[in-house]
Structures are given as structure tokens and as C-alpha cells.
N, C-alpha and C positions, 0 to 999 in steps of 0.2 A: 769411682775412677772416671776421669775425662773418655772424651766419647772422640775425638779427632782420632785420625787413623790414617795411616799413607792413601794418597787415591786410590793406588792398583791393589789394596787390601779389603777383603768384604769386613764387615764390621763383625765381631764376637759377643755375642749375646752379654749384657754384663751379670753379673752375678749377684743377689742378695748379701746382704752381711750373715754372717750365722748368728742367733739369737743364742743358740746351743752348743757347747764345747765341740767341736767335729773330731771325728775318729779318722785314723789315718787315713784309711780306706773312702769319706766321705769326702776331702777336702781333696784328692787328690784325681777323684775324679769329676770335680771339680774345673769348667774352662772359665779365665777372666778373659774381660776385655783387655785390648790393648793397647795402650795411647802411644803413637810412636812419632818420632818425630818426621816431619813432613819433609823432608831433603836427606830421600836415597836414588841413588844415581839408577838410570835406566840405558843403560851400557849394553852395546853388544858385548856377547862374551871375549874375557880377555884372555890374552896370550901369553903364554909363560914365557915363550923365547919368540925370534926369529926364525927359529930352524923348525923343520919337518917334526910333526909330533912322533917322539917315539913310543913303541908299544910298551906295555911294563904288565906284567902279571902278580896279582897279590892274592894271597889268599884270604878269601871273604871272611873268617872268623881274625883276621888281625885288624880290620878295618872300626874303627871306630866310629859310630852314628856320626851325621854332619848335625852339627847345634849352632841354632840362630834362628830369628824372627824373621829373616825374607830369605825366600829359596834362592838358589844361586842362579837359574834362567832368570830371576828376575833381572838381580843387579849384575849381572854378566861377570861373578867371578866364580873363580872353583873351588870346589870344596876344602881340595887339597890346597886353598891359598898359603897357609901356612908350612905345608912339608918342609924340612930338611933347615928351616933354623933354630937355632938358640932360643927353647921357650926364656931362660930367664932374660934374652938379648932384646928378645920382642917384647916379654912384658914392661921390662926398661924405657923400650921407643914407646911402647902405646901410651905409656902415662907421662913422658916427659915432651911429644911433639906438641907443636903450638898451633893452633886452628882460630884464635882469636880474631883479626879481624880479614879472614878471610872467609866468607862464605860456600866457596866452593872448595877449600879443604876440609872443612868441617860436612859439605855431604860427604865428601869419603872419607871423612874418619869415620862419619855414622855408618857409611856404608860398610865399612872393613869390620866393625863392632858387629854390625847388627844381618850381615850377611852370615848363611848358611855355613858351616867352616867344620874340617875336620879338626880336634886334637889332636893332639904329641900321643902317642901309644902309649908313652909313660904315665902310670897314674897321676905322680906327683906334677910330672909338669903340666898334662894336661890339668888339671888343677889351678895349676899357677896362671895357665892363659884364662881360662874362664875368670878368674876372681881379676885379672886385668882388665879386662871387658869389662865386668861387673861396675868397678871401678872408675873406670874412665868413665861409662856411661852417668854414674852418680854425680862427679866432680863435671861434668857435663850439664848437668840437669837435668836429664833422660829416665827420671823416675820409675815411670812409668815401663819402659822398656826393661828397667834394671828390676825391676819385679818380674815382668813377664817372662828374662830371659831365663832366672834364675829359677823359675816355674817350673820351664822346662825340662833345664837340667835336672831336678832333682833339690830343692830347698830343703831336705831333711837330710841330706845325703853324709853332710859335712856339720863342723858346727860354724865356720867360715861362711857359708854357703847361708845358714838360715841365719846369720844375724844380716848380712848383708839383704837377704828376705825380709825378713823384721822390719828392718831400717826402713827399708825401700815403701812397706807399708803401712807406716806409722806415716810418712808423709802425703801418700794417698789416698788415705783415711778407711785402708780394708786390712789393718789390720786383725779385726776377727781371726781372718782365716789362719794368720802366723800363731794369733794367741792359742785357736786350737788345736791347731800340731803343736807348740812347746806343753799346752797343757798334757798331752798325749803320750808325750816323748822332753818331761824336764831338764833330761839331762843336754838336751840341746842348746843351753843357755845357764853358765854359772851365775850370769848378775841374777840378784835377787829380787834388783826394781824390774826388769823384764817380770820377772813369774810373779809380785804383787800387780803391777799391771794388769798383767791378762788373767790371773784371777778374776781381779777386781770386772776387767772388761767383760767377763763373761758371765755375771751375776754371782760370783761366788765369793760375797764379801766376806764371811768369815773366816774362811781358808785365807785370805788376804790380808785381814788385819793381824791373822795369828804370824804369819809370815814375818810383818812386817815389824811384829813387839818381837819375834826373834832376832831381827835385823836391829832392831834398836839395843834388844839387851846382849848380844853378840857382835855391835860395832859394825858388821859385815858393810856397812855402806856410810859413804862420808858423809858430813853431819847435814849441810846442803842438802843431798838428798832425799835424806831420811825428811828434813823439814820439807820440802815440799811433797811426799810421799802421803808426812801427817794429813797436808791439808787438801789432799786428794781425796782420802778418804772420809776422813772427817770435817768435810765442808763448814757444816754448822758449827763444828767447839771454834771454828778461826775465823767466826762472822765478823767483821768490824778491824781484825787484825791490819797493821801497814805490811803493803806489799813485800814478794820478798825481792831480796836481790836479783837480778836479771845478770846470769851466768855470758862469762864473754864467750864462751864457747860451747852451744850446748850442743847434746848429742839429739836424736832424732825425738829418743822416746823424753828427755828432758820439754822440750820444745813440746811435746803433745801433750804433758803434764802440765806445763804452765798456760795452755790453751786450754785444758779440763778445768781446771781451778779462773779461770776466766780473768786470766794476764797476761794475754795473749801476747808473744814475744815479735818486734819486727824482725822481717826477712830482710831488707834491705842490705844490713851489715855482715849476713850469714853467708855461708859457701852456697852456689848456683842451688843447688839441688831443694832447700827449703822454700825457694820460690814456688816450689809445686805448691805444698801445702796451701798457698793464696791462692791458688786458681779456685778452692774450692767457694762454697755458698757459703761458709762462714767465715770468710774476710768480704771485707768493702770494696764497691767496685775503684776503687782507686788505688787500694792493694792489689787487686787483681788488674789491671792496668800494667801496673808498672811491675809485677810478676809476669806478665806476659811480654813485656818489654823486653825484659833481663833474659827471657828463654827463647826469643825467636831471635834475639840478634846471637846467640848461640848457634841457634838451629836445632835446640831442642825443640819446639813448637811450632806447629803449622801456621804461617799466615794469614791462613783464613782463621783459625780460632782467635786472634790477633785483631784482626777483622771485627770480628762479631763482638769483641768487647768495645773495639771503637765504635760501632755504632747501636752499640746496646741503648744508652739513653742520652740525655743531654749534657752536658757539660756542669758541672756543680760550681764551679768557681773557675778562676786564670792562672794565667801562668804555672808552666813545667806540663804535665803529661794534660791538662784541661786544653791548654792551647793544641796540643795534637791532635785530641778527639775533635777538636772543632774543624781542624782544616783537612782530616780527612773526610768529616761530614759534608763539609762545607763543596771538596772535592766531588765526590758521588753523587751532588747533587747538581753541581755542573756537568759533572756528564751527564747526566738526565736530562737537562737540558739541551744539548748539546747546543750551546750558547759559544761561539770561539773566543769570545773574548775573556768570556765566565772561566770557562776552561783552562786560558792560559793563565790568567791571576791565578787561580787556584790551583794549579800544579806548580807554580813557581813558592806560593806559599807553602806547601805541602812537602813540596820537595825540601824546603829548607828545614823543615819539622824533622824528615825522616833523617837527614844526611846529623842531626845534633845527637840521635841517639844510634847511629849505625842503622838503620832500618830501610836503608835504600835495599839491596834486594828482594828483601821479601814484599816492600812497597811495589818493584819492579814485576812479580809474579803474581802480584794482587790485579796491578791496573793495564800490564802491556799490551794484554789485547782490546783491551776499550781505546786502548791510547792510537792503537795502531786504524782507526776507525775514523779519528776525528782529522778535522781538515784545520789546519794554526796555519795561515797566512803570517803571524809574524814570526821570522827568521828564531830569535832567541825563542821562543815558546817552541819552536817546532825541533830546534836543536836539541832542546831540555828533554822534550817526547822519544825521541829517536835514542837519546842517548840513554833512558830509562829503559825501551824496549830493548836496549842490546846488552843488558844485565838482566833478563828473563830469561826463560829458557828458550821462548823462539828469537833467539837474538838473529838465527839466519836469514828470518824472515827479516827483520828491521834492516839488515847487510846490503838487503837487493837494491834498494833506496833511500842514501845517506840525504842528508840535506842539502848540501853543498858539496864542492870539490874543492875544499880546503887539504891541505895535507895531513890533518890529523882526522878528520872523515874519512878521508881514500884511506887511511890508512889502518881506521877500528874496523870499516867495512871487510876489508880484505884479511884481517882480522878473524873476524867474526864467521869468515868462508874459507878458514882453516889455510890462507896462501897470504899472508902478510907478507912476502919476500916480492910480490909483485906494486909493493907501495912504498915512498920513500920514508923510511923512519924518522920522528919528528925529532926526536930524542933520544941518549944513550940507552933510556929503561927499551924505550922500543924497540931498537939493536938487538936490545938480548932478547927481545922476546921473538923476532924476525928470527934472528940463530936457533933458537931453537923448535922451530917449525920448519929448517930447512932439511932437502931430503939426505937420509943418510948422516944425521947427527953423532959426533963420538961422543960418546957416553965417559963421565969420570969411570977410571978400572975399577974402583969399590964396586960402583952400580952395576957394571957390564957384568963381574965375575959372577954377583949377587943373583943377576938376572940369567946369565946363561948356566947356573947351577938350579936353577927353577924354583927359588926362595922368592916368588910373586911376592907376597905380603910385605916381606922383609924388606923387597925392592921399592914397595911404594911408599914403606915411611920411610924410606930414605929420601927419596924423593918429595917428599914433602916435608922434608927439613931443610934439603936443598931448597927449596919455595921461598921457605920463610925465610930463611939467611938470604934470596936473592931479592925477594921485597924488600929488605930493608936497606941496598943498596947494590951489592952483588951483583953484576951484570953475567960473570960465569955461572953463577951458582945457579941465578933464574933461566939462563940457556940449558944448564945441566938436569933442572927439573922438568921445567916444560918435554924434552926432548926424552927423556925417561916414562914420562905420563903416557908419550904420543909411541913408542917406542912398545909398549907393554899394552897396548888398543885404550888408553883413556883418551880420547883426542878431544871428548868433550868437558873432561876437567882441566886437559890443557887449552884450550879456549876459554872456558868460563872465566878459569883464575887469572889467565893474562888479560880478558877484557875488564874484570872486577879491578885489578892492578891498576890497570890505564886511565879507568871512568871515577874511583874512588882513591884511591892514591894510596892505598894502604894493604898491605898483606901480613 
């Protein structure tokens, strides 16, 4: 498993593959590491309403454990984010809200997923939110996470529960550990290419070939399968054979099959989530490039592991992601110099690198504070700097001193220091985003009712479909979001996402 981990998380020892079937008892005591994605919000704690907290008394045996990967002091939300709505209305929002090219909804969708949270008291529905989570996080490409969380919970608990486990570990390449709980406990998995699989995976080839002439002489799996099952196994009878078909849609364990028999299938065309697989030492650093591409402009992956692939080694050839590693090389090495004029060539280049594949933020969190260091006498190069640092996270710091006093500087600084309504808007988008930063905003009634009924969760993915419907033109809708974010204490998701809006042109 990859080794990146949020800053504010100490690192988990990683774990060995098991060489040996593991017994329940062995795997489960058991800690992995955990890769997670590097964009969760660091929020003071938020507030359900306006109004005075009221007291409530529960009794402690109806409370449900809080589950997730960061404690709730971290990311400043509460346990109980979820109370009092519609598991199957939430699971509905969590898979169908759009985070695409927004980077700052997409930390708090990771944040909503991957923060501490109590369940629904109901078995079933608490059920139904976790495998939503699960989910998102997979169609996400949060692999890594989507293993860990499911760790947590209980991966044997369910049979939902451990294929989603399976799955998640079949692309991270641990899955031993799944093969030894299903060998342990069969009945957690009716496919029967899972149990030849991890037969097979765990040295137990005969038990595996016998599986699988049962499979052939009992039809049990489609004939596709069964053919690449053969040549799993029996490598040698299909020495010299033409490849087989490359499946439009394969599932996890298919995909780790056709990588065992060494025909290795591209991720490119595949759902997010296979991109993990490339991170690993058996793809080429150019798959793993542009897998790391495809995961930090998500925000499943940290920028610095992003980083480290750019400047792992040299360039192999041009054009498409060769031209990137070069001009961010090219970059870091002007700052090392701190040359100004080196400098500005090379963040103008650079800059145009990141803006072709979406990668201006995480570019922004890589280089802001080297940027905010260096002295660009020329106008446009110091423009370019400034307007980079104020899509980092110290964007307030870059706010104290715009570059000029044009109206659209007074107007991101002011901005960026939470009081836009003291600058004149350049434009309609900026109207709304002024409105909704001003004090005492009315809320649409859905929101207000949502919020003053203490359905937090439920309130912010409203609001963050209010976003995306106001990105895309909606002057109400983006007043209605922002003003909801700021309303419920995110005041720096409603910043980030209105300067991300302003500086990139896209939500």
C-alpha cells in the first residue's frame, strides 16, 4: 500500500503480505497502513444552527460507535453530522453530488466521507450510509481509504461489506489479507473466481485447480472467465497462445487476473479507482504519471506524492505528461536559483502545464510559499505569483498584498479576507459571490428548515449542489451556497471555492 498520509496523521506501520492463509483472529488484529487523500479541511468546529446549543440526553447503550478515518476535532465536524435525515436521501446526495472541477468541494466531500460520523441506529440503514461512503470513496479513487474504512467497520461483517474489501484490495495489491478471511469464512463470497483466486494466491494450487474443473464442468462462470482462470493457472499449457480479449468492463479481480498472466490491461479508459493500481512498482513511470494525474486533480492524492513522481527522473521523451515533468523540473530549479527572470519564464511555462490538465491547485499548495519569497519585478510574472498563492491554503497571507489596484485585485484580496462587499464587483459571478458573504444572508427555506432541524450533513450537500448549479451560471444559487457554507462555520470552504471560481473559471 502507498505511504502518503494526511499531514496531521502519524504514519501506521505497514503491514507484510501474509505468506499463510490468516485465521480470523490473525488478520483482524491486524493494523494497515493508510493512504488517504491529502485535502481534509482543518475547520474549527461546526455549528448546527444559529441558536443556543440545546441540552439533549441519550442513553449511552443507543449511541452508536462514531466511524471514520479522522476524528471529528480534527475536521471540525460532529459526530452526530448525520442525525435526523433520510439514510436513503443521503445515500442518494452522496453518490449523485458533483465535485469535479472544483477542488474545494471535493476536500469536503472527502471531508464528509472520511470524518468520524455516527450512524442511523437502524441496522439497515446504517448499513446503507457506510456502503455510500464506501462507494463514493471508490468512484472517487480513494482506494486506499475505501479499504481502510471498511477495516474498520468490520469487512467480514456483511457479504456487501467484504467484496467491497476485496475489491478495494485487489487494487492495492494486499489483497492476501481479503484472500485469508474469505478462505476462513467461504461463504463470504458466492463468485467462484474469488475463491480460485485466493486459493490459488495463497499457495494452495490444488484446491484451486479442483475448484475450477468444477467451475468448468458445472458452467458456474462465463466462458471469458473460465478462459482467463485457465491461463492463470496454467501459465505453461498457453505459452505462445494470442492474447485474450481485453474486457470493456472489467471488474477488480478480472483486471488483477489479466496483470497475473502479464497482459496487463490500461487504466486510462477504466473508472478513477483503477488508477490506484498504476501507482504501484509494477507499472511504468509514465503510467504512474498520468495515474497520479487522474487522482490529484480528483483530490484523491496528495500533491506532494505528485511531486515526487515529477521529479523522480528525467524526462523520456515529449509531448503530453514529458512536457510537464520538464517544466516542473525545470521550475524548482529556478527557484534554486532564485534567478527573477528564470523564475518568471518558468512559472508562466508551468503554469500553463498545470491549468491543461486541471492541476492548478495542488500546483498552488506545492509552490505558494517559495512563490511568496521571491521578488518578479515584472508586473505580469508577479500577477501570475500572487494569483497562484491565493488558491493555497495561505491565500490570506497573499490578500495583505495584491499587486496592483486594479478592480479585480481589490476585489480577490478582499476576497480572500472574508469582506468582499467592501470592493467593487467586476462582474455578475462576483455579485453573487459579494451576496453571499454579506451579513445576515437569507437562506433558500429548504436550506434554513434543513439547518434549523440539525440535519448538518444533509445541509451541506445541499449546499454543495447549490455550488455547482451556481458555477455554472446561477448567480442565486452560488449566493445561496456560499451563504449556507458561511452560515453553518465553513467560511473557509466558502472562500476557497469562491476564489478557486474567480481565479479558474470553473466549478
Amino acid at each position: 500500500m502507498r505511504t502518503s498520509v494526511f499531514l496531521f496523521l502519524f504514519c501506521v506501520p505497514a503491514v507484510g503480505l501474509a505468506q499463510q492463509p490468516l485465521s480470523a483472529i490473525d488478520w483482524l488484529n491486524q493494523t494497515p497502513a493508510v493512504n488517504l487523500p491529502g485535502t481534509v479541511l482543518l475547520e474549527p468546529p461546526v455549528s448546527k444552527t444559529g441558536l443556543g446549543p440545546e441540552i439533549v440526553s441519550t442513553p449511552l447503550e443507543a449511541l452508536t460507535p462514531p466511524l471514520g478515518l479522522v476524528a471529528s476535532n480534527v475536521t471540525g465536524l460532529p459526530v452526530d453530522l448525520w442525525t435526523g435525515s433520510d439514510p436513503e436521501r443521503l445515500a442518494e446526495m452522496i453518490d449523485r453530488i458533483n465535485v469535479r472541477g472544483s477542488p474545494a468541494m471535493q476536500t469536503l466531500l472527502f471531508t464528509l466521507l472520511l470524518s468520524e460520523t455516527r450512524t442511523p441506529q437502524e441496522a439497515e440503514a446504517g448499513e446503507a450510509m457506510l456502503l455510500a461512503r464506501l462507494d463514493r470513496l471508490m468512484q472517487l479513487g480513494a482506494v486506499d481509504p475505501t479499504q481502510a474504512l471498511v477495516q474498520l467497520a468490520g469487512p467480514t461483517d456483511t457479504k456487501d461489506r467484504f467484496q467491497r474489501w476485496f475489491d478495494a484490495t485487489l487494487l492495492t495489491g494486499d489483497e492476501d489479507r481479503a484472500c485469508g478471511a474469505l478462505i476462513a469464512a467461504p461463504y463470504l463470497s458466492g463468485d467462484y473466481g474469488d475463491q480460485i483466486f485466493c486459493k490459488a494466491r495463497l499457495g494452495d494450487w490444488q484446491s484451486a485447480a479442483l475448484t475450477l474443473e468444477t467451475a468448468h464442468a458445472l458452467e458456474l462462470l462465463p466462458p471469458e472467465q473460465l478462459a482467463l482462470l485457465d491461463r492463470f493457472l496454467s501459465p505453461d499449457i498457453f505459452e505462445g497462445a494470442p492474447p485474450l480479449p481485453q474486457p470493456q468492463r472489467p471488474d477488480p479481480l478480472t483486471f488483477r487476473l489479466f496483470e497475473t498472466i502479464g497482459e496487463r490491461l490500461p487504466t486510462a479508459s477504466l473508472p478513477r479507482a483503477f488508477a490506484t493500481a498504476d501507482l504501484r512498482d509494477v507499472a511504468g513511470w509514465k503510467a504512474q504519471l498520468e495515474a497520479a494525474e487522474r487522482l490529484t486533480r480528483i483530490g484523491a492524492l496528495t500533491p506532494n506524492h505528485l511531486l515526487g513522481l515529477y521529479t523522480d527522473r528525467q524526462a523520456a521523451a515529449s509531448g503530453g505528461v514529458w512536457d510537464r515533468v520538464r517544466a516542473v523540473q525545470r521550475f524548482e530549479t529556478a527557484l534554486s536559483t532564485g534567478n527573477e527572470a528564470a523564475v518568471g519564464k518558468a512559472l508562466s511555462t508551468v503554469w500553463k502545464a498545470m491549468k491543461d490538465v486541471q492541476l492548478e491547485v495542488a500546483f498552488a499548495e506545492l509552490f505558494a510559499d517559495q512563490l511568496a519569497i521571491q521578488k518578479l519585478s515584472d508586473p505580469d510574472a508577479a500577477s501570475l505569483a500572487w494569483r497562484v498563492r491565493l488558491l493555497a491554503g495561505t491565500y490570506e497571507d497573499a490578500a495583505r498584498k495584491p499587486p496592483s489596484n486594479s478592480q479585480m485585485h481589490t476585489f480577490l484580496a478582499a476576497l480572500a479576507q472574508g469582506d468582499p462587499g467592501r470592493a467593487f464587483a467586476p462582474n455578475t459571478q462576483a455579485q453573487a459571490i459579494s451576496d453571499g458573504f454579506a451579513n445576515d444572508p437569507e437562506l433558500p427555506m429548504d436550506v434554513k428548515h434543513t439547518v434549523d432541524d440539525g440535519k448538518l450533513g444533509e445541509a451541506i450537500l445541499m449546499a454543495m449542489d447549490l455550488f455547482t448549479r451556481g458555477a455554472r451560471g446561477n448567480p442565486a444559487d452560488l449566493t445561496a451556497a456560499l451563504a449556507t457554507f458561511r452560515s453553518v462555520g465553513l467560511e473557509d470552504t466558502a472562500r476557497r471555492a469562491a476564489l478557486q471560481l474567480m481565479l479558474l473559471g470553473r466549478g
